[in-house]
MITI-666238 format. One record per atom (N, C-alpha, C, O): residue number from 0; residue in one letter; x, y, z. Coordinates in Angstrom, 1 decimal. Layout:
N
+-----+------+--------+--------+--------+
: seq : type :   east :  north :     up :
+-----+------+--------+--------+--------+
: NUM :    A :      X :      Y :      Z :
...
+-----+------+--------+--------+--------+
end
This chain:
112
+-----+------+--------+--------+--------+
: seq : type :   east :  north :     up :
+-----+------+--------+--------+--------+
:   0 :    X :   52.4 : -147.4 :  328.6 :
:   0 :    X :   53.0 : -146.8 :  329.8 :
:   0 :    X :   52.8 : -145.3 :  329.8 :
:   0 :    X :   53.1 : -144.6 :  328.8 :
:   1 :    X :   52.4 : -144.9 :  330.8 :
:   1 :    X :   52.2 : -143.3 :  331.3 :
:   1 :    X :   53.5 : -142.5 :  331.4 :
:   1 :    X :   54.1 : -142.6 :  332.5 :
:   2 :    X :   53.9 : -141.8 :  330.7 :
:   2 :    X :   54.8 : -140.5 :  330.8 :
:   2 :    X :   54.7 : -139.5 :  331.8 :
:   2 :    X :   53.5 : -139.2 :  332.0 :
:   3 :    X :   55.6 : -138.7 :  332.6 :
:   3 :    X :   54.8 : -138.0 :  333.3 :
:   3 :    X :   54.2 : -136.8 :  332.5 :
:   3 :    X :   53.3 : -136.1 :  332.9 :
:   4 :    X :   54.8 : -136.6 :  331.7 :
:   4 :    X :   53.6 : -135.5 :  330.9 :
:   4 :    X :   52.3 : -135.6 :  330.4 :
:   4 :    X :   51.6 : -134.6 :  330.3 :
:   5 :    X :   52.0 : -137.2 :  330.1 :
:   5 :    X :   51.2 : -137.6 :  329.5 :
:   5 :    X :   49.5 : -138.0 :  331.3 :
:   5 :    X :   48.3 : -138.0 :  331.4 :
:   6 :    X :   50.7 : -138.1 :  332.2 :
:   6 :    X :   50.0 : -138.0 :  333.6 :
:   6 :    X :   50.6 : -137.0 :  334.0 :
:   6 :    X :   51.8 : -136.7 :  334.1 :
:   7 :    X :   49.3 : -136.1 :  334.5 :
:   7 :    X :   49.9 : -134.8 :  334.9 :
:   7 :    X :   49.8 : -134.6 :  336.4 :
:   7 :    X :   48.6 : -134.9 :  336.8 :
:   8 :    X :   50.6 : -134.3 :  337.1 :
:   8 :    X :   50.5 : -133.8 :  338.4 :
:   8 :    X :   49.1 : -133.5 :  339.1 :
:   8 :    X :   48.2 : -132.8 :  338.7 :
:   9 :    X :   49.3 : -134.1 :  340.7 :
:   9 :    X :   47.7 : -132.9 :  341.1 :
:   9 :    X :   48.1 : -131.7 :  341.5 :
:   9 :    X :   47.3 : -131.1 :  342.2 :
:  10 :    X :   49.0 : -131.2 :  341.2 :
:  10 :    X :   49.1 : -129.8 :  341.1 :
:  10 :    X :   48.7 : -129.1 :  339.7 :
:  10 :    X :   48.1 : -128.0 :  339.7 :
:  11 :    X :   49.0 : -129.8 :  338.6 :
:  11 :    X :   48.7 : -129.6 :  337.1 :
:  11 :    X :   46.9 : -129.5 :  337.5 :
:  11 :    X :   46.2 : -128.5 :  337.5 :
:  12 :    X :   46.6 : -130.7 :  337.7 :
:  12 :    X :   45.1 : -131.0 :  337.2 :
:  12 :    X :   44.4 : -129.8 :  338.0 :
:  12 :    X :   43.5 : -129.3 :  337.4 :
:  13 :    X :   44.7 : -129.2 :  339.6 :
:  13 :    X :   44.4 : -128.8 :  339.9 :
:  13 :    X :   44.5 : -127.3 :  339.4 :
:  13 :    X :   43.5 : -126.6 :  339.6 :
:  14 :    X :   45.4 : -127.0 :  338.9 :
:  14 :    X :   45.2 : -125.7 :  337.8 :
:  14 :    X :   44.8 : -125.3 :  336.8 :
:  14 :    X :   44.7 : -124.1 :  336.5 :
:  15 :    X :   44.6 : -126.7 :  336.0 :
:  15 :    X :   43.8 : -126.6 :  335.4 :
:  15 :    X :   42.2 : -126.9 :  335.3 :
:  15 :    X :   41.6 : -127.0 :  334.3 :
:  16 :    X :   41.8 : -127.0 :  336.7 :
:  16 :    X :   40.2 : -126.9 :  337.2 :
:  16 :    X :   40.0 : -125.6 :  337.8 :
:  16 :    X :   38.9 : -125.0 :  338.0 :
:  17 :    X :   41.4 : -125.1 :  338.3 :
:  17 :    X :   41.1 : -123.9 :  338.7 :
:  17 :    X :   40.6 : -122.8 :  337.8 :
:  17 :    X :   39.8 : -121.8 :  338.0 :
:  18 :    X :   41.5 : -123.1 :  336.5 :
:  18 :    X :   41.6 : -122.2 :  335.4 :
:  18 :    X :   40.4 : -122.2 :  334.4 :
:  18 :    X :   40.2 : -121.4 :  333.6 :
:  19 :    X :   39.7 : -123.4 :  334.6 :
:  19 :    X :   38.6 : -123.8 :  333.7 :
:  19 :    X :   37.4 : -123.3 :  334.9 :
:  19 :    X :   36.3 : -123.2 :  334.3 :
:  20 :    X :   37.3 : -123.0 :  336.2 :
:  20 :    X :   36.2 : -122.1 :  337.4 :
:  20 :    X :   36.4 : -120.8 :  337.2 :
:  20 :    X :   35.3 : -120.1 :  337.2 :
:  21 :    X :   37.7 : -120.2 :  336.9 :
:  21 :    X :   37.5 : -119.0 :  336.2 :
:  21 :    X :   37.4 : -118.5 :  335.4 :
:  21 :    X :   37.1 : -117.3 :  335.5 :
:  22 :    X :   37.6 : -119.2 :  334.0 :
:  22 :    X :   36.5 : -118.6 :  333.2 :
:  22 :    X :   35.4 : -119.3 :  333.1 :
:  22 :    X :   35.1 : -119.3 :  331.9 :
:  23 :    X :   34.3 : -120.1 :  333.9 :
:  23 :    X :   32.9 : -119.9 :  334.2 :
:  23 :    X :   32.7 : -118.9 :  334.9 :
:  23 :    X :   31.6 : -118.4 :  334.7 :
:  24 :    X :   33.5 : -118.4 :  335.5 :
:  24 :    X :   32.7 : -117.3 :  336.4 :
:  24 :    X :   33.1 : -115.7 :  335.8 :
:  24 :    X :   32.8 : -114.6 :  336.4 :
:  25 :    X :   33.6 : -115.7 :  334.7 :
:  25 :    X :   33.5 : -114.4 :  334.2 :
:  25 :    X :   32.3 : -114.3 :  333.8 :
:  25 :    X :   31.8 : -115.3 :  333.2 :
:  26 :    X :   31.5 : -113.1 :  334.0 :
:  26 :    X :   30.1 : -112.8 :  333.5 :
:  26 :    X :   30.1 : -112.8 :  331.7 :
:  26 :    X :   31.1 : -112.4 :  331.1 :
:  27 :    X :   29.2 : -113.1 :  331.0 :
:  27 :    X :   28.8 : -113.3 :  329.9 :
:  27 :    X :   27.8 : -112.0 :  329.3 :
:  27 :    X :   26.6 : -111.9 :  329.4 :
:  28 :    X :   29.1 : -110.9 :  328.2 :
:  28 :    X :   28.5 : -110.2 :  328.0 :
:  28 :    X :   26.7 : -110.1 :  327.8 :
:  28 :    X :   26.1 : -111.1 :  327.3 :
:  29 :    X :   26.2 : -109.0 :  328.2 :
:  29 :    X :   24.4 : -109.2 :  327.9 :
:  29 :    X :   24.1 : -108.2 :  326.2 :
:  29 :    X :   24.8 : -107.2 :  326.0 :
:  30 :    X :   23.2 : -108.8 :  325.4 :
:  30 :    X :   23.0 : -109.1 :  324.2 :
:  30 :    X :   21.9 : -108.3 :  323.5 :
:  30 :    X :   20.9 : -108.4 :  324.1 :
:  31 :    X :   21.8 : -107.7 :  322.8 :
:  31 :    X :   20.7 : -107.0 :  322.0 :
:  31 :    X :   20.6 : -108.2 :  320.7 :
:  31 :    X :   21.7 : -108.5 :  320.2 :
:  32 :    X :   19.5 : -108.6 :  320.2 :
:  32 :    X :   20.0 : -110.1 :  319.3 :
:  32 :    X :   18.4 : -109.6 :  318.6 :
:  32 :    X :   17.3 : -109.3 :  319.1 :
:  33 :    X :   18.9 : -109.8 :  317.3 :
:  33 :    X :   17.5 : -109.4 :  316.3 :
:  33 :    X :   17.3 : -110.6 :  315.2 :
:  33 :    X :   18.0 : -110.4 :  314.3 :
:  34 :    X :   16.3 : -111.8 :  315.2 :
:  34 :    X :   16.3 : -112.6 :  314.6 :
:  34 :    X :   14.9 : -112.3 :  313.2 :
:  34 :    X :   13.8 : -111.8 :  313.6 :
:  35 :    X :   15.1 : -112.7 :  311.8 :
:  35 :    X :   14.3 : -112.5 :  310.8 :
:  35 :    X :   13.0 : -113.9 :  310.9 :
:  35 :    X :   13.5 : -115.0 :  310.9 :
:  36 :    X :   12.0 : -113.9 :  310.9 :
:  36 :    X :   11.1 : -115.3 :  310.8 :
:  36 :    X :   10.8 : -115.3 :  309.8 :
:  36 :    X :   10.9 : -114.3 :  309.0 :
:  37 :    X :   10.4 : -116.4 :  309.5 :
:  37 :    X :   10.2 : -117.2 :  308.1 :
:  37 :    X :    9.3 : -116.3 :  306.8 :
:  37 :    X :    9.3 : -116.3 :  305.6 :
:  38 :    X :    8.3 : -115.3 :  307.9 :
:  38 :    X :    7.5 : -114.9 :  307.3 :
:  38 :    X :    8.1 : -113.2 :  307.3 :
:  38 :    X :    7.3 : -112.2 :  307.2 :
:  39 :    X :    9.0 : -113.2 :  307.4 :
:  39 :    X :    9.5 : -111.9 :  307.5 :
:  39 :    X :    9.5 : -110.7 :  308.6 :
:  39 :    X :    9.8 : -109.5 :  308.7 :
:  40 :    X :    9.0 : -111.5 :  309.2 :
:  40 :    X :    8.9 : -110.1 :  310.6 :
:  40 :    X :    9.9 : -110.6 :  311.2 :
:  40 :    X :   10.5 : -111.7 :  311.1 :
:  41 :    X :    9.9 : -109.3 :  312.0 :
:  41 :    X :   11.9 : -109.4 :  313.0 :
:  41 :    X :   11.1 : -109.5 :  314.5 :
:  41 :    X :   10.0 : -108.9 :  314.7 :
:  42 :    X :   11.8 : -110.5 :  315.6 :
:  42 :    X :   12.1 : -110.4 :  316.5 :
:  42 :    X :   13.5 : -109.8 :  317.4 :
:  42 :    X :   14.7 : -110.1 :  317.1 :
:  43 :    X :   13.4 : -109.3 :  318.2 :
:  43 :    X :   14.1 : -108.5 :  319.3 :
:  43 :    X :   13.9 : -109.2 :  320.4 :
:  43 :    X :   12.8 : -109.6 :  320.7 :
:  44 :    X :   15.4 : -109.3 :  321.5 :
:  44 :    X :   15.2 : -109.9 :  322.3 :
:  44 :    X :   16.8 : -109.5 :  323.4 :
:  44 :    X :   17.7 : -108.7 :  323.1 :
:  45 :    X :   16.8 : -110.1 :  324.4 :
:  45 :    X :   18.4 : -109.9 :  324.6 :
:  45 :    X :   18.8 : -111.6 :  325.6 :
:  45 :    X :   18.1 : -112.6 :  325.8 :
:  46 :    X :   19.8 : -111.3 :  325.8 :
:  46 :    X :   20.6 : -112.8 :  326.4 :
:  46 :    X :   21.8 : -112.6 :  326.9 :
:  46 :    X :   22.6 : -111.8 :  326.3 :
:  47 :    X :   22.1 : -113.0 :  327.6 :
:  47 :    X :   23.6 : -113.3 :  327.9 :
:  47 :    X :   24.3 : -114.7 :  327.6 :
:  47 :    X :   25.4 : -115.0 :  327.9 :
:  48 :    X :   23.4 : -115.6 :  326.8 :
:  48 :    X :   24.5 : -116.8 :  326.0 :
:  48 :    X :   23.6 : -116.7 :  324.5 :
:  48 :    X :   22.6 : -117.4 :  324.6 :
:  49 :    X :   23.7 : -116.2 :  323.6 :
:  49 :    X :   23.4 : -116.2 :  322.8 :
:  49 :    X :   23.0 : -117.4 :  321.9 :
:  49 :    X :   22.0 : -117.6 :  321.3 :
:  50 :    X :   24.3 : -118.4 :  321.8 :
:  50 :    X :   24.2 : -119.9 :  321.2 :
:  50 :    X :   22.8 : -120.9 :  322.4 :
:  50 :    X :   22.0 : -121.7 :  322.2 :
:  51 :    X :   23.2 : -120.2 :  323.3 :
:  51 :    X :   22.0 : -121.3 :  324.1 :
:  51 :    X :   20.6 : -120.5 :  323.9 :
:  51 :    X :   19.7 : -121.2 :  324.1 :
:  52 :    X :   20.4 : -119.2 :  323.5 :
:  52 :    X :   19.0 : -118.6 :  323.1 :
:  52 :    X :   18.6 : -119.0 :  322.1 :
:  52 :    X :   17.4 : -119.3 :  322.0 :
:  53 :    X :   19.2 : -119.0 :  321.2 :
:  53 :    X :   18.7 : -119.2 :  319.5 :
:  53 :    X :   18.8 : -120.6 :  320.0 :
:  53 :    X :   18.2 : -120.6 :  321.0 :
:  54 :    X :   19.3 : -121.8 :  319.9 :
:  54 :    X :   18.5 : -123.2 :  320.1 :
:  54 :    X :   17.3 : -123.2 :  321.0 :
:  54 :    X :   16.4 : -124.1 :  321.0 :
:  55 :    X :   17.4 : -122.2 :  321.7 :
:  55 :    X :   15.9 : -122.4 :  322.2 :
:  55 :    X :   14.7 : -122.1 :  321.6 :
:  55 :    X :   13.6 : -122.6 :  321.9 :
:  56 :    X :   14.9 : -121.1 :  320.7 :
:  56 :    X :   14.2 : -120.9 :  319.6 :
:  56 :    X :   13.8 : -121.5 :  318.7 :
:  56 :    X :   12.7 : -121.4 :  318.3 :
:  57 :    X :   14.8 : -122.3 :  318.2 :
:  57 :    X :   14.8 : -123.0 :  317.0 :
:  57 :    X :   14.3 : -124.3 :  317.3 :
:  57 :    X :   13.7 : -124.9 :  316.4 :
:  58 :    X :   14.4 : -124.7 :  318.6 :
:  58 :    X :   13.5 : -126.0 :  319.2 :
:  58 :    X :   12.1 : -125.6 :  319.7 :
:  58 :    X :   11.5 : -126.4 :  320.4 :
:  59 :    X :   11.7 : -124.3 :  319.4 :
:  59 :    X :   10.0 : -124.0 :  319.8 :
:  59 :    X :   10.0 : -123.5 :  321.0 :
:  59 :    X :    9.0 : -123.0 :  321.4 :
:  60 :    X :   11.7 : -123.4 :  322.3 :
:  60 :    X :   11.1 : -123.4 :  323.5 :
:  60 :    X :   11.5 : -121.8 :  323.7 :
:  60 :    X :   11.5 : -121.4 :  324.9 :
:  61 :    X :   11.8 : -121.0 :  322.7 :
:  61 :    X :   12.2 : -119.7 :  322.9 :
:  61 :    X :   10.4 : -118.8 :  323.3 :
:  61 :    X :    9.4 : -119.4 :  323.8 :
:  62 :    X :   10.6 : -117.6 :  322.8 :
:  62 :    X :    9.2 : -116.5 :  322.7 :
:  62 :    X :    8.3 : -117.3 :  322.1 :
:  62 :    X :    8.7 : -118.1 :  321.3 :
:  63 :    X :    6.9 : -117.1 :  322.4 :
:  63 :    X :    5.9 : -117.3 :  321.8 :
:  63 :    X :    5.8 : -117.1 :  320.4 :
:  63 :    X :    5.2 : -117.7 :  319.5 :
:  64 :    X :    6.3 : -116.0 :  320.5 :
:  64 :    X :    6.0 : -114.9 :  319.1 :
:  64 :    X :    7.2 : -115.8 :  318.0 :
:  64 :    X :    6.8 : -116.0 :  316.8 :
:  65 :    X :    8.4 : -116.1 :  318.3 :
:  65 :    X :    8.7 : -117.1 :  317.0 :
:  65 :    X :    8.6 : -118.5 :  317.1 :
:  65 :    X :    9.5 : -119.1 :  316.6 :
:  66 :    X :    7.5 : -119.1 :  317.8 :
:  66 :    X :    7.4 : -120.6 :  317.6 :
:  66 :    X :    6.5 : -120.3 :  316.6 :
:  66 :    X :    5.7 : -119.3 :  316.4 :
:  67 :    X :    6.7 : -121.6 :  315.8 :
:  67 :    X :    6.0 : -121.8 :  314.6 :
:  67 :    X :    6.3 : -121.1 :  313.3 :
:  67 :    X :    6.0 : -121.4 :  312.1 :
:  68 :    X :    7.1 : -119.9 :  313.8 :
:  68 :    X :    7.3 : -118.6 :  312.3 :
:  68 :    X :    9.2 : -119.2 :  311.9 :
:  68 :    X :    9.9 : -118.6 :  311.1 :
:  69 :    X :    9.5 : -120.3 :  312.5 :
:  69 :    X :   10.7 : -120.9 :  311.8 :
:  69 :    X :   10.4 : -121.2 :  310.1 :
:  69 :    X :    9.3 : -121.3 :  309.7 :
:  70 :    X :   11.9 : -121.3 :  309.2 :
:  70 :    X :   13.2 : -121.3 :  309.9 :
:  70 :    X :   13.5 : -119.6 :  310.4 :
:  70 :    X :   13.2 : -118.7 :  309.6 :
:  71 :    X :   14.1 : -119.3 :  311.7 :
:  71 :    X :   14.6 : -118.5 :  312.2 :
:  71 :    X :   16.2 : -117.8 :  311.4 :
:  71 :    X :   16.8 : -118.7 :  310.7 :
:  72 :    X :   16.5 : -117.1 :  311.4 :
:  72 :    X :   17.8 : -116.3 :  311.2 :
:  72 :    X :   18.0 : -115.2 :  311.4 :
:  72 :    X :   17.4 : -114.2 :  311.0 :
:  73 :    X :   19.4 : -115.2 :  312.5 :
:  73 :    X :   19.9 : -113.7 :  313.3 :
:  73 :    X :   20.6 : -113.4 :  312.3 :
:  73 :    X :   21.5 : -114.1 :  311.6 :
:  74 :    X :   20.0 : -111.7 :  312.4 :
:  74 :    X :   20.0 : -110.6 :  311.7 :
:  74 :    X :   21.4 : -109.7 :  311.9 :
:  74 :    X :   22.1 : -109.0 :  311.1 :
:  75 :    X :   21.3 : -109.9 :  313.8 :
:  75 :    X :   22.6 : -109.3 :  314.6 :
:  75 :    X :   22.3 : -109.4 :  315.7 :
:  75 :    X :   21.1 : -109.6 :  316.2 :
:  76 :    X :   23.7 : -109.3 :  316.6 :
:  76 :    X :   23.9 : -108.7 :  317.9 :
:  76 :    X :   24.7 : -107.5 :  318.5 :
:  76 :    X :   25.7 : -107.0 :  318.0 :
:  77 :    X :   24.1 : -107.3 :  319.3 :
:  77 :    X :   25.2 : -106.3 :  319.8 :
:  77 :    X :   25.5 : -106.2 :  321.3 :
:  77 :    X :   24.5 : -106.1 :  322.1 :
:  78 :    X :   26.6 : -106.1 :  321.7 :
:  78 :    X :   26.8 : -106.4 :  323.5 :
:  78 :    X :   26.7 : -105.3 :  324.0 :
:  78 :    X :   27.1 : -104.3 :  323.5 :
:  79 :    X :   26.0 : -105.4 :  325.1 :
:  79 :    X :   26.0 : -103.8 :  325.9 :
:  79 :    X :   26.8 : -104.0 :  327.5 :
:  79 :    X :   27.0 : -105.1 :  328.0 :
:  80 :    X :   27.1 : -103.0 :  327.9 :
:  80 :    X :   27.8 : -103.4 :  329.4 :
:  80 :    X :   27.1 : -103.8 :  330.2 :
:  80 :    X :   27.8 : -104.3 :  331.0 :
:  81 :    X :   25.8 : -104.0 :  330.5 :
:  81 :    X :   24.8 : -105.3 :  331.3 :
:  81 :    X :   24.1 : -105.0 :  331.1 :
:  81 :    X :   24.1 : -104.2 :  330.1 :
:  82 :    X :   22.9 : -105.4 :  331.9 :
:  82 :    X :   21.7 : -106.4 :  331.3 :
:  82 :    X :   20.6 : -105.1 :  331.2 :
:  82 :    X :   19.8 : -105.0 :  330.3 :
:  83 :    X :   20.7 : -104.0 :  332.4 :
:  83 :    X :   20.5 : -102.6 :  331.9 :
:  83 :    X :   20.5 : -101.9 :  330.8 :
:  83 :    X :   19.6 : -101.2 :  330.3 :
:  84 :    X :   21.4 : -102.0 :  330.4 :
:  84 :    X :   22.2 : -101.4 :  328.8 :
:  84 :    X :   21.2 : -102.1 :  327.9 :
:  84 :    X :   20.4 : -101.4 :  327.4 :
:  85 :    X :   21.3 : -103.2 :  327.7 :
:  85 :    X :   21.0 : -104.1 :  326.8 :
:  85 :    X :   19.1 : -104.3 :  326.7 :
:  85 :    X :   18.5 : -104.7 :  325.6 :
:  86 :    X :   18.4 : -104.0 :  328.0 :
:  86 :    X :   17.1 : -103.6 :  328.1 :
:  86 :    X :   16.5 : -102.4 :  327.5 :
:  86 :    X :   15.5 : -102.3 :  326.9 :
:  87 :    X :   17.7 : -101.5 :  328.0 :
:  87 :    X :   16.8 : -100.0 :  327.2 :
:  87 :    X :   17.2 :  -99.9 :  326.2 :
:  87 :    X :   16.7 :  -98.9 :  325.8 :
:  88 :    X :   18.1 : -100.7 :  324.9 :
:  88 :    X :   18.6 : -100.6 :  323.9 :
:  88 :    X :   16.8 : -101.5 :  322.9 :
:  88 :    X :   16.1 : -101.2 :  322.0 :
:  89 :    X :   16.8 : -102.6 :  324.1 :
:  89 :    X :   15.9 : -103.6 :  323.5 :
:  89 :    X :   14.1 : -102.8 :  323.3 :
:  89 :    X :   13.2 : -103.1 :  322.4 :
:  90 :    X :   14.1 : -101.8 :  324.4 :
:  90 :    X :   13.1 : -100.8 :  324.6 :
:  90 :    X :   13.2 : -100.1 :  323.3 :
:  90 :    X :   12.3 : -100.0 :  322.5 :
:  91 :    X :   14.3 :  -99.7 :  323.1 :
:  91 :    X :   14.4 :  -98.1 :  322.0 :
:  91 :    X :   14.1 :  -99.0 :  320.5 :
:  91 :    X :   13.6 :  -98.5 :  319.5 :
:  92 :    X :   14.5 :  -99.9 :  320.5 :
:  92 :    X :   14.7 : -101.0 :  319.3 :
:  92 :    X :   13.2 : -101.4 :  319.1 :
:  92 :    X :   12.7 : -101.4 :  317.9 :
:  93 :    X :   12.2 : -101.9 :  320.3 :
:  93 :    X :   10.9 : -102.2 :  319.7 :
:  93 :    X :   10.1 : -101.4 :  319.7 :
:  93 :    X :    9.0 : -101.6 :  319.5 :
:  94 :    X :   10.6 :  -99.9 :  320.0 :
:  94 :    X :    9.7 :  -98.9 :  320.0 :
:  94 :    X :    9.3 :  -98.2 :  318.6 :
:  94 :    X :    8.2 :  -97.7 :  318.2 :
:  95 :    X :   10.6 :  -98.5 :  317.8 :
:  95 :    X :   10.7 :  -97.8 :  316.1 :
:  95 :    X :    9.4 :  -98.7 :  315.1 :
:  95 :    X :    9.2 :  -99.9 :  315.3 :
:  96 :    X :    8.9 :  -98.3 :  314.5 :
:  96 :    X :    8.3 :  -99.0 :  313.2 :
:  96 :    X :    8.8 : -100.1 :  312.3 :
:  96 :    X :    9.8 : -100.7 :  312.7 :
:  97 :    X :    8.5 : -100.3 :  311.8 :
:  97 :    X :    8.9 : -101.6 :  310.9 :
:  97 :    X :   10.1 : -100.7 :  310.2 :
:  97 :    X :   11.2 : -100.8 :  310.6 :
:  98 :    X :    9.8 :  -99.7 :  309.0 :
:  98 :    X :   10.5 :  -99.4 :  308.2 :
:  98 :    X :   11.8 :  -98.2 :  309.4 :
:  98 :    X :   12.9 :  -98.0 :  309.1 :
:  99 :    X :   11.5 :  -98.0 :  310.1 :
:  99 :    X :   12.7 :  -97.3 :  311.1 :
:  99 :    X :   13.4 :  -98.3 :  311.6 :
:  99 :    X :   14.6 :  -98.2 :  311.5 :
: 100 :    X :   12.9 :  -99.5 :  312.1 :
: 100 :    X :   13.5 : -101.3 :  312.3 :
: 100 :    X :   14.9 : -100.9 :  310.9 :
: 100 :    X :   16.1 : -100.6 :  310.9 :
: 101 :    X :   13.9 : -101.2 :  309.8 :
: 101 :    X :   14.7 : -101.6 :  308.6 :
: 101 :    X :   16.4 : -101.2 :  308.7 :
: 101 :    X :   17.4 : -101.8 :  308.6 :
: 102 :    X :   15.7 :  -99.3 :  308.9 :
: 102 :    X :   16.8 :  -98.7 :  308.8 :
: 102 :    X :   18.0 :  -98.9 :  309.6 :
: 102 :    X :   19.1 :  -99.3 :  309.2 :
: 103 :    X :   17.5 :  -98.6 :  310.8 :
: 103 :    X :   18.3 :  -98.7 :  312.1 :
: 103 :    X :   19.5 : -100.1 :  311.7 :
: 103 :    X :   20.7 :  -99.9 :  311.8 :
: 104 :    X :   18.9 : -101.5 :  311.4 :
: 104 :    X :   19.5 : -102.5 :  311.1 :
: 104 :    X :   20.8 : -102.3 :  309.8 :
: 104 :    X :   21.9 : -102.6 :  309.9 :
: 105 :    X :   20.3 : -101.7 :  308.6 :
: 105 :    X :   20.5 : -101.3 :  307.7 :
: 105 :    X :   21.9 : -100.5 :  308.0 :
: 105 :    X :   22.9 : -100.7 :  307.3 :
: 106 :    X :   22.0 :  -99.5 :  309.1 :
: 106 :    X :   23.0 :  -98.5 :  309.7 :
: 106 :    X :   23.7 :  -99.1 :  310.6 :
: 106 :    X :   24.7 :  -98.5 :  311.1 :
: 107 :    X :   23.2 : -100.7 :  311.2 :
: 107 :    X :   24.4 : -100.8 :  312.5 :
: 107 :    X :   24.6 : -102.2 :  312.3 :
: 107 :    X :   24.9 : -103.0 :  313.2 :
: 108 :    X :   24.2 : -102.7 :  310.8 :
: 108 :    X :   25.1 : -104.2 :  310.6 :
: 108 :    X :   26.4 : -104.0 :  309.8 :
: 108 :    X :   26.7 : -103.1 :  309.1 :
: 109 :    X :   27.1 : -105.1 :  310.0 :
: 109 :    X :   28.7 : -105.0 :  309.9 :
: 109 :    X :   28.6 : -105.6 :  308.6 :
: 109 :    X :   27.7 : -106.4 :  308.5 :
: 110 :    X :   29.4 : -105.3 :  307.4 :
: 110 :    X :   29.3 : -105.9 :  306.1 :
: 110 :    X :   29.9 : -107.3 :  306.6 :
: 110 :    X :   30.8 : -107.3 :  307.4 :
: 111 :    X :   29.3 : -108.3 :  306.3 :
: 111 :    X :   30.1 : -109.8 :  306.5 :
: 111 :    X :   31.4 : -109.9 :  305.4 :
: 111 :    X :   32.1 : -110.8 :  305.3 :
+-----+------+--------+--------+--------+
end
């Protein structure tokens, strides 16, 4: 037998679909995301769902440039205030060298 707690009101359920549309519609910070390939070269990229980019990667349907160079592993992320921010970060980031790469990484990863 149903409790009414256990059956919730349509006023309940209704607030709680309301509450579950707004946060879908908060925007989803945008992403500076640096992944290592198998063979050691780094990929650069950005996103705004991060968990749904890297499985796209990791199933071949991400960049060209890391299909095939799996297993994949992110290196880091970093949120910028939109997708602006996060473009010219991704610009200044593949602009450096391998060994200025290194650094740069080396200087703005968080000790785990």
């Amino acid at each position: 037998m149903l409790t009414p707690a256990m059956n919730p009101s349509a006023e309940a359920a209704a607030a709680v679909d309301t509450a579950v549309a707004d946060l879908a519609a908060v925007p989803k910070p945008w992403c500076l995301y640096v992944l290592r390939c198998r063979d050691g070269s780094l990929y650069c990229g950005i996103t705004n769902d991060l968990p749904r980019r890297l499985d796209m990667h990791r199933e071949g349907k991400g960049a060209k440039y890391t299909r095939g160079r799996g297993p994949l592993w992110l290196i880091g992320s970093w949120c910028h205030a939109d997708m602006s921010a996060a473009l010219k970060a991704e610009r200044v980031f593949k602009a450096l060298g391998r060994a200025q790469k290194e650094k740069w990484l080396e200087a703005n990863l968080q000790p785990s």
